[in-house]
Steps between C-alpha positions, in 0.01 A plus 500: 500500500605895440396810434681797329612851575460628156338351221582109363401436147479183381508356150408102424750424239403146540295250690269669780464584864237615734483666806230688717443736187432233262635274219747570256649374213684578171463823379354634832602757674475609881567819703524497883532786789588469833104422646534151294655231700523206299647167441579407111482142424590323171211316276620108592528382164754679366788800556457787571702857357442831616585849415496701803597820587516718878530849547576371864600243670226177598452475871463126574232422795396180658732240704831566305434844452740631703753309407462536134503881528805487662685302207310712225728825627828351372 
């Protein structure tokens, strides 16, 4: 799970995801702000390739979360 600072936009080059916002696949594109906290997931039958592009950093929440924030500074 994480949420942004800026903006995160996300384009499916191939395969699909979904999250709390919806599905997703090839050729779709998604745009996040800091009020979504969300968890992407990749479609099980195949890869998944993404685009994606921050104007700020992801904040990562739930159990790691703190940990994984940490490493992300480096």
């Amino acid at each position: 799970h994480h949420t942004h600072e800026g903006r995160e936009l996300t384009l499916v080059l191939w395969g699909g995801y979904k999250d709390e916002t919806g599905h997703f696949v090839r050729g779709d594109m998604s745009v996040a702000d800091a009020s979504v906290h969300h968890r992407p997931v990749a479609d099980p039958d195949e890869d998944c390739i993404c685009l994606i592009v921050l104007e700020a950093s992801c904040r990562f929440t739930g159990v790691l979360g703190l940990f994984l924030n940490g490493l992300s500074r480096f």
